[in-house]
N, C-alpha and C positions, 0 to 999 in steps of 0.2 A: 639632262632632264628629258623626259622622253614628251613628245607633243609640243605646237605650238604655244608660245608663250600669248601670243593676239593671232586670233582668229577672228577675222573679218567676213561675214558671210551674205551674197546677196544684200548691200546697205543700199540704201535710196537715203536722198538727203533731198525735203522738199521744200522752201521759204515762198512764204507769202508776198504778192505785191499786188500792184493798182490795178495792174493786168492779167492778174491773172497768177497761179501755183508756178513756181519759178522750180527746173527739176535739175538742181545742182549736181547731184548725183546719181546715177542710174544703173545700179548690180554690181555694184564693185565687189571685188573678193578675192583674198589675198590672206599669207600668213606671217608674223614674224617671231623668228624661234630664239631662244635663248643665246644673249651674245653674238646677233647677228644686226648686221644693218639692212633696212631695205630702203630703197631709196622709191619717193615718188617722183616722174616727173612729167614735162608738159607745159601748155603755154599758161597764162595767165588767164582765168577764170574756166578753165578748164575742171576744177573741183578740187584739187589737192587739200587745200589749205581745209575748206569744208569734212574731207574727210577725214583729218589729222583733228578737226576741231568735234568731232562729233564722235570720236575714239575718249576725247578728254573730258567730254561732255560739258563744253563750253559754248554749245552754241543757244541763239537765246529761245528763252521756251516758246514762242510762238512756229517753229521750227518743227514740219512732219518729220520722223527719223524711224525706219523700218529697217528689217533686219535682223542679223546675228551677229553680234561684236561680243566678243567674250576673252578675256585674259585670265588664262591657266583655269578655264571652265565656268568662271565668275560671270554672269551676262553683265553688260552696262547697260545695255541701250534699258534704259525704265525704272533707271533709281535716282530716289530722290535726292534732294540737295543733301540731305545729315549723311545719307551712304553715300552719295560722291565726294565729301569731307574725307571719309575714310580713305578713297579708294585713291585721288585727285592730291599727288603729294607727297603722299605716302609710296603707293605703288606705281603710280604715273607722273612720270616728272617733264617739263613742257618748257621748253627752251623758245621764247616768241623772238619773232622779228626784230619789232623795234625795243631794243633794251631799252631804252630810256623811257620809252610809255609802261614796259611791263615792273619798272621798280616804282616804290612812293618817293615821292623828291625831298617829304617833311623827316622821313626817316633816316637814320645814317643806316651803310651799307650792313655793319653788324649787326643790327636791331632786327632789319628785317630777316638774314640770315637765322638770331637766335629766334622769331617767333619760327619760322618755318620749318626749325625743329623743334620746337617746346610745343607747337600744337598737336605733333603727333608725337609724341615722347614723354614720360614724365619727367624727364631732366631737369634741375633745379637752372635756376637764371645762370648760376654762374660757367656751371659746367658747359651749359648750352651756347655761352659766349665761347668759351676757348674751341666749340666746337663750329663756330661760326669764322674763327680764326684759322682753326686747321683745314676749313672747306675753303677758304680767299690763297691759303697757302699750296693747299693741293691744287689746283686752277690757275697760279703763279702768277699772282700779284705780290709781287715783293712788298717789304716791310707789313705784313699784314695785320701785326697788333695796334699798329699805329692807323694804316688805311681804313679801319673795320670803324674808327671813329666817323669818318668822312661820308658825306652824301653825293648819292648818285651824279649831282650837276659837277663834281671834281674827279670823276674818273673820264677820261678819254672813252671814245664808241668802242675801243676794243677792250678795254678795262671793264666796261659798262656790260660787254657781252659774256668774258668771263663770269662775273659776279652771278650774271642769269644762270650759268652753267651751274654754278656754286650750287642758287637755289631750286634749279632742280632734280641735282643729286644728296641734297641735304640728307633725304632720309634713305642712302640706297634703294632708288625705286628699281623694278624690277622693268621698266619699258622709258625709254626716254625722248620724248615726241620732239623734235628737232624744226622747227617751221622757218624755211631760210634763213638759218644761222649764221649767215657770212656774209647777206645782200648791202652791198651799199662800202663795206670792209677793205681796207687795203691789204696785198696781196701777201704782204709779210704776218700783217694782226691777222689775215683769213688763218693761215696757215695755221701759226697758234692757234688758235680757237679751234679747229679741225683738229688737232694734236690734242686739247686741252678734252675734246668732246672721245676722242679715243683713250682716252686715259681715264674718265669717268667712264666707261663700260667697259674699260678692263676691271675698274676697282670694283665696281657693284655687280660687274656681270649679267648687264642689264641690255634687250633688246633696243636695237634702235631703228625709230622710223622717221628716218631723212626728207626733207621736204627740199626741193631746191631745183633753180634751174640750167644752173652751171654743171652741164653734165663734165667736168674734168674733175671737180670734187665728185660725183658719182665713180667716175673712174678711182679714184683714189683711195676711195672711203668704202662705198658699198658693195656689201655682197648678193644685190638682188637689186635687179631695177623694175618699177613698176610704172608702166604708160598710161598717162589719164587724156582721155582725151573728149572732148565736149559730155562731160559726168561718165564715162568708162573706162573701163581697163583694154586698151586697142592691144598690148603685148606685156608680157611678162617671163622677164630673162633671167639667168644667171649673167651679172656682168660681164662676162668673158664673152659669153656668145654674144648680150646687147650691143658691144662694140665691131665684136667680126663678124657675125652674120646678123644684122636685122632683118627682121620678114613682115615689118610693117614697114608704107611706102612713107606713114608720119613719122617713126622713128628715126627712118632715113634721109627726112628731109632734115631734124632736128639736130642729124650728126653731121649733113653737111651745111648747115648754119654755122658751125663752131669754129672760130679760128684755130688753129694750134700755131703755136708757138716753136716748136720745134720745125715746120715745114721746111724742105729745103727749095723750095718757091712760091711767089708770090702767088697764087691765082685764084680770081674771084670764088666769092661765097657763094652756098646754090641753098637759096632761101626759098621756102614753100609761099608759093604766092598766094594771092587774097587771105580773109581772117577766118578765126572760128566762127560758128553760126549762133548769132544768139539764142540763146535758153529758152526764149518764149516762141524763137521761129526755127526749129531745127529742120532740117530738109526730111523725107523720108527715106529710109534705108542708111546706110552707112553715114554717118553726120561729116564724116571727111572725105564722102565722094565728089563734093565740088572742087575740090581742092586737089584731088589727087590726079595726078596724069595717067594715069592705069583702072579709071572707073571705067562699069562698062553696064548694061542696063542693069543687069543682076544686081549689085550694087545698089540700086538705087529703092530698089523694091522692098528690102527687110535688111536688119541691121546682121551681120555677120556673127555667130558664136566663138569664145575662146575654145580654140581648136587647137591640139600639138600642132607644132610648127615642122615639125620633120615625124617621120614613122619613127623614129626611137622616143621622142617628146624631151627627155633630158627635164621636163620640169622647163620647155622654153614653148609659150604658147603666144597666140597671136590669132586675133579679131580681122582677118582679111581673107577674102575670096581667092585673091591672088597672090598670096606671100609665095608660094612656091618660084615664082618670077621676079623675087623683090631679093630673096637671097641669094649673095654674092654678087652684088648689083651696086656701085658705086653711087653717090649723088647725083651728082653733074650726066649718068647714064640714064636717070631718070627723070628730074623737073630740068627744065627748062633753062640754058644759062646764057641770058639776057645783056650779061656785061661785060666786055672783053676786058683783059687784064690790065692794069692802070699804066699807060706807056709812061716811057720817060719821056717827060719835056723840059725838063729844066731850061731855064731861058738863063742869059747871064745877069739880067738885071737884079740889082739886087731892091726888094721889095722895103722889106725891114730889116735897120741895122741896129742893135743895141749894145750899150760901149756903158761896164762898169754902174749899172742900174743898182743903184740901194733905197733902201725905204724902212723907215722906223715910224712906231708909234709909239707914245705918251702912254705909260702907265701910271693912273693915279688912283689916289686912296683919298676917300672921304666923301661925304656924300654934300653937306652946305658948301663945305669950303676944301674944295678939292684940291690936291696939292701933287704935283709928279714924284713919284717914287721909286722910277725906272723908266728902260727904256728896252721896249720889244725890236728886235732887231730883224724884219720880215723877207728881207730881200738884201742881199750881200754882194756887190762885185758881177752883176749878174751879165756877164757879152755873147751874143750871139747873132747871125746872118740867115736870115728867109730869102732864096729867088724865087724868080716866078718859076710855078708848075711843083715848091717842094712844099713837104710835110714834113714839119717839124715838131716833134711829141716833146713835151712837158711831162715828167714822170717824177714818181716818187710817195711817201706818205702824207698822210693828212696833217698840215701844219708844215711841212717843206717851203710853203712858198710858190706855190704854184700859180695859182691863182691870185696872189697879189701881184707878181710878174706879169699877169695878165693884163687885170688892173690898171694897171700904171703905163701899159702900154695904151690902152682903151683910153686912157684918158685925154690924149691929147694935149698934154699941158707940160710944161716944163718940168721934168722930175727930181724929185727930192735930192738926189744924187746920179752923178754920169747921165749918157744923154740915150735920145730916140729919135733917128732917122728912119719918115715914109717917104717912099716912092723920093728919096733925093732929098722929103724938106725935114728939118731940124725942127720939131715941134718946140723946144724953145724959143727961135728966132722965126717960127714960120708965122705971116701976119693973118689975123681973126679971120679976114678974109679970105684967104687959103682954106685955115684950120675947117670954115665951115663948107666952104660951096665945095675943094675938092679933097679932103684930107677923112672929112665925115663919110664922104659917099663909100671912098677909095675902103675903109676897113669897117668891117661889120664880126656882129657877134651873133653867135648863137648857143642858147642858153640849153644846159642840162632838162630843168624844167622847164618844157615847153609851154604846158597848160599855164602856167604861175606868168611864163612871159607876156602873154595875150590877153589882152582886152576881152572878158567871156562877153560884153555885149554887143562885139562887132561879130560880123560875119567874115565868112573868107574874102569876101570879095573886098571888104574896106579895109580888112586886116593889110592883105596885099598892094593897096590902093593907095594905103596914110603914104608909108616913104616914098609913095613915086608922085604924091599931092605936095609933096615937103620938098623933092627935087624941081619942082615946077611945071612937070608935065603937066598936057590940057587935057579932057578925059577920054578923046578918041585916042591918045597914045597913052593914056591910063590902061585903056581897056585891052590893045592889044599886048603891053607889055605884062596884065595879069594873063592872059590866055597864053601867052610863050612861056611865063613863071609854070603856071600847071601842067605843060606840054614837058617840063624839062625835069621839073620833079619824081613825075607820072601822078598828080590828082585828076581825078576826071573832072572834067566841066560842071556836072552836076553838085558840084561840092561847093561853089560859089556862092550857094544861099545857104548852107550850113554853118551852124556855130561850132566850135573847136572844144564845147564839151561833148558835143555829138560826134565828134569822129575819134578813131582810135589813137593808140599811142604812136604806132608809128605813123600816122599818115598828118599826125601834128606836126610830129618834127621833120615831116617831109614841106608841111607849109611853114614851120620856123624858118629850114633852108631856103624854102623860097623867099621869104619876104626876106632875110637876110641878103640873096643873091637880087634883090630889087633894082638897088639902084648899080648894077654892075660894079663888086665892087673886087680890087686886085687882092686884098687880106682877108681871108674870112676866120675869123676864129671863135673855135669850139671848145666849150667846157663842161665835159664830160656828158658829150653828146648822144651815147649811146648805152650808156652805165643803169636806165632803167626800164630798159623795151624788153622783149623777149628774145630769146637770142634768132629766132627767125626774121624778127622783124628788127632784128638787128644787124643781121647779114643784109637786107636789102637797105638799109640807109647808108654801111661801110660800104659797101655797093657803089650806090646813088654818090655819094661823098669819089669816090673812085673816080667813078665816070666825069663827074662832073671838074672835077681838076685836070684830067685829061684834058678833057674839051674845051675850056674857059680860060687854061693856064693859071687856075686861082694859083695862090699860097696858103698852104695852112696852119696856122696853126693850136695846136692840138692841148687838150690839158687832158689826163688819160691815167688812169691807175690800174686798167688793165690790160696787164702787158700783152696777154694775146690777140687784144686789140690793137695793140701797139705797133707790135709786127706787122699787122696785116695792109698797116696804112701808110707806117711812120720812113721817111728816107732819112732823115736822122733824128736821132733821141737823144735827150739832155737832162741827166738823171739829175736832180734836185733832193739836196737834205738840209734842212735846219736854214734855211735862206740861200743856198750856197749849190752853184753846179759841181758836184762831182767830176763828173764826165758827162761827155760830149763827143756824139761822131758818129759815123752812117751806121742805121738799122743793124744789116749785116754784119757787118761786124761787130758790136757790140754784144748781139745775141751769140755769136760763133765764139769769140772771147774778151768777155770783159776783165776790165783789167782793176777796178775798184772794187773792195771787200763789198762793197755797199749796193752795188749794180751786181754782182755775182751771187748775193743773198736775194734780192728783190727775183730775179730772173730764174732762181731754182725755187722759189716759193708759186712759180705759174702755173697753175692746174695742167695737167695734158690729159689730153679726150681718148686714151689711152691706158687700159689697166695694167698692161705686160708695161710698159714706160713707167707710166706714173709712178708705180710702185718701187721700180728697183734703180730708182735713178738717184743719185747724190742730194741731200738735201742739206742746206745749210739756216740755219735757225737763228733770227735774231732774238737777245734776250732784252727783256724790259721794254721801253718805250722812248719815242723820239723824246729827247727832253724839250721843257721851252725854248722859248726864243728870245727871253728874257737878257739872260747872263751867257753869252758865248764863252766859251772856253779861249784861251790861251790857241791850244794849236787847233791838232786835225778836231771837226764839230764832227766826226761819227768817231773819236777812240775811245770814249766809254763803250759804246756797242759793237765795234771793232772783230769780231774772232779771229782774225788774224794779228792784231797785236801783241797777243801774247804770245807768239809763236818769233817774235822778231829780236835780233837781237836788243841787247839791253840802249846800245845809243840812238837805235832806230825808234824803241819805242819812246827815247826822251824826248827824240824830235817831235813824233806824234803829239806827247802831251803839252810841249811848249812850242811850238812853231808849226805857224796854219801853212799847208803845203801850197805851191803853187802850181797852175795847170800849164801840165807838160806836152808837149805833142808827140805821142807815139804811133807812126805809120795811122796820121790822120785823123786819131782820135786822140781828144785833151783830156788828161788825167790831173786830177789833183789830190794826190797819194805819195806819202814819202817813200811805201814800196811798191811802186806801180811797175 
């Protein structure tokens, strides 16, 4: 087809507030052509989502929206609600975020399927069902005439995200808006749904406009990257060049944020420091010259035009004064790198011992007179050893068991099954005494959601204050010990009268970490502490986390679902499935070669920030879904999902399905695999 398929021209995206015209968007402009993906990317309130929202024409009408937005010569921007009916669904299909707010929860999943083709179709009900059946089937949700009866609250997040894919390729739309389709997703479901999301634009042959901030899915997936940055377009590449040459200094701060997974050394992240500028107070001239270590006055006078980035242009442009110095220029050659690499210190003592941990819950039915009807098996056999100065990651899918392991560590109290030794005492025989004055101080947590953890009506100062008023300090050694917490974090002083819905996302979890590290404590553990910052300001907290175990000889440990986070921190990892470790054993090794089907599919399913890699690397695909945790099987709990099993001999795989393996130790690492 000749011409783009969306043409974006010059769009301003403007929203009203208290203060004043808020200017989300500022000249964006961009194309995407038939059967291509372009990917947006950028930090968080940067304008992405706003422009993907105002393509689909969902944003709400009190909303200025100027410009040229047009699909195959159709204008959008200025039709009403009955012509965006037509257009919205039909030829634009809108993949959101959180599946489970974009499905109705009163409706089962094939209902809503067959309205969202019988409103554009005259299909009769029934045909429109089997066609709501072959859309759950092409998206690969197994048994699908049966599932098509079921409501959203019974599919898993990844199930829940297909079904979104379902509905919005129901009617071969010709553009398919994609708005962080995999945030929050384990790395096995991401992958699928990346697979599922390429296989509905091969079928419809429909454009796609990638929203997202995980640039290793840009590497993998798109053929166009596009850089937003405080409402603009700062570069726009062919992915091949985005990754080898960038010639913005924010693109190349964004690509040395990025862990990879493949590195063959550890060495710190090189994170762009301070935040974007707010909407209502943008600096003048380039909005990322505070931030940039190569601004210079010019810069600061008028905002830069997209300009080819090299005299050939190749279609790679770029919004900087100085890009000619930015390409061929590594990270770390540019900002600033503040954190020397995380030595080893292992100490020999051993922090936390855990020996044989299980844990079940009660499943019951009925609502007056509730009666047990099973039993959820959460945590199985679980043993493992933290010293001080290690990093110990917790890995695996959603419903592994991760996080009850945590749990039940946290708790301090005698466990359900096998035991838990801190710093030497047996939390079942250690006395109340212990338990509180040295055993609470000694292991702290820190929570995913930050914001959710904190009191919004304390300030920093009391935030930081309560555990060290609960340790017994008086307030002159209150006060010095918050001024060393900010001094170690890096908050500044002036933050102390701030409330924590006024400061940003990392610099919350940078006072999480503090008030966690309050009362000096040897255990610190984190659950899924970095899973929703940006990835800049996610390099400075793995960072910070870095340094800080260095320096304090903490222990950590880690609950983590992505693995290229994994890497970056982890001295050993202990892949967890269905309650149960797999394997166990230092970082390194494990990534160079794992020896469990289960841990070697998890580990090729890890984005790489790399398009020549990503693309031509070995991939292995799990099918279906982790089952519950209900009814454990007989033997191996991963040989239904197994790809290796069927490749085993015939007595190898009887053992699989009636005998649970036990963990073997191979040069250091424990397997529990009948072919390991």
């Amino acid at each position: 087809m000749t011409g783009p398929l969306l043409s974006v021209r010059d769009l301003h995206v403007t929203f009203p507030s208290e203060n004043g015209p808020i200017g989300a968007v500022r000249g964006v402009s961009f194309e995407v052509n038939h059967g291509r993906t372009v990917a947006l990317v950028g930090e968080s309130g940067s304008g992405k989502s706003a422009i993907a929202m105002s393509v689909a024409g969902l944003l709400p009408p009190t909303t200025k929206i100027t410009g040229d937005v047009r699909l195959d010569d159709q204008p959008l921007l200025g039709l009403t609600d009955r012509q965006w009916s037509s257009v919205r669904g039909r030829r634009i299909g809108v993949v959101f975020q959180n599946s489970l707010s974009a499905l109705t929860p009163i409706l089962s999943v094939g209902r809503q399927l067959t309205d969202a083709v019988r409103v554009h179709t005259d299909l009769p009900k029934r045909r429109a069902w089997q066609r709501a059946v072959e859309l759950l089937d092409l998206v690969g949700i197994a048994d699908p005439a049966r599932r098509a009866h079921e409501f959203p609250h019974q599919f898993s997040g990844g199930m829940r995200q297909r079904v979104g894919i379902a509905l919005a390729i129901a009617n071969n739309p010709d553009l398919i808006i994609a708005d962080e389709p995999t945030t929050a997703l384990d790395v096995t479901v991401q992958a699928q749904i990346l697979d599922v999301l390429e296989l509905a634009k091969a079928e419809t042959g429909a454009g796609v406009l990638l929203i997202t901030h995980d640039l290793g899915v840009v590497a993998g997936h798109a053929d166009e990257a596009v850089v937003i940055y405080a409402g603009r377009v700062v570069e726009r590449a062919p992915v091949d060049k985005f990754y080898r040459a960038p010639a913005m200094p924010y693109t190349l701060g964004l690509l040395g944020s990025v862990p990879d997974p493949e590195a063959a050394d550890r060495r710190p992240l090189v994170p762009i420091d301070g935040e974007p500028p707010s909407p209502l107070h943008r600096p003048p001239g380039c909005a990322f010259a505070p931030r940039c270590p190569l601004a210079e006055d010019a810069c600061l006078r008028a905002e830069p035009e997209l300009m080819p980035a090299t005299v050939q242009g190749n279609g790679h442009t770029v919004a900087c004064l100085r890009s000619a110095e930015v390409q061929g220029r590594r990270p770390n050659d540019l900002f600033r790198d503040t954190v020397t690499a995380d030595a080893k210190v292992l100490g020999h003592e051993t922090v936390l011992r855990v020996r044989g941990l299980g844990r079940t819950f009660p499943i019951t039915k009925g609502v007056v007179l509730r009666r047990r009807v099973g039993t959820l098996h959460a945590v199985n056999d679980i043993s493992f050893d933290i010293r001080t100065g290690e990093t110990l990651c917790l890995v695996g899918e959603t419903g592994s068991g991760k996080s009850t392991t945590l749990l039940e560590i946290l708790r301090l109290r005698p466990p359900e099954r096998g035991s838990i030794e801190v710093l030497g005492y047996d939390v079942a025989s250690a006395s109340a005494h212990d338990i509180a004055t040295h055993l609470r101080r000694s292991v702290q947590l820190v929570m995913q959601d930050s914001q959710a953890a904190m009191d919004p009506r304390l300030p920093v100062f009391e935030l930081l204050a309560e555990p060290l008023h609960s340790a017994g300090l008086n307030a002159r050694a209150m006060g010095e010990r918050v001024s060393e917490l900010l001094d170690l974090v890096g908050l500044s002083p002036d933050s102390l009268d701030r409330f924590p819905v006024t400061l940003s996302g990392g610099q919350r979890q940078r006072l999480a970490i503090a008030r966690a590290l309050a009362t000096r404590p040897r255990l610190l553990a984190l659950d899924e502490p970095v899973s929703a910052l940006d990835v800049s300001v996610r390099a400075s907290v793995l960072n910070l986390l870095a340094q800080l175990k260095a320096e304090l000889g903490l222990a950590l440990l880690v609950v983590a679902h992505d693995l290229a986070v994994v890497r970056h921190i982890a001295d050993r990892i202990a892949v967890m499935y269905l309650g149960h470790v797999v394997e166990i054993g230092p970082s390194e090794t494990l990534f160079a070669s794992p020896r469990h089907p289960y841990t070697q599919a998890l580990l090729s399913a890890v984005p790489i920030p790399d398009p020549q890699r990503e693309r031509n690397r070995r991939r292995i695909v799990l099918t279906g879904e982790q089952p519950a945790a209900a009814g454990l099987p007989d033997g191996c709990v991963f040989a239904a999902r197994c790809p290796l099993r069927p490749t085993l001999p015939e007595s190898l795989q009887r053992s699989c399905r009636t005998k649970r393996p036990a963990s073997v130790n191979y040069g250091g690492v424990q397997v529990a695999c009948h072919a390991a």
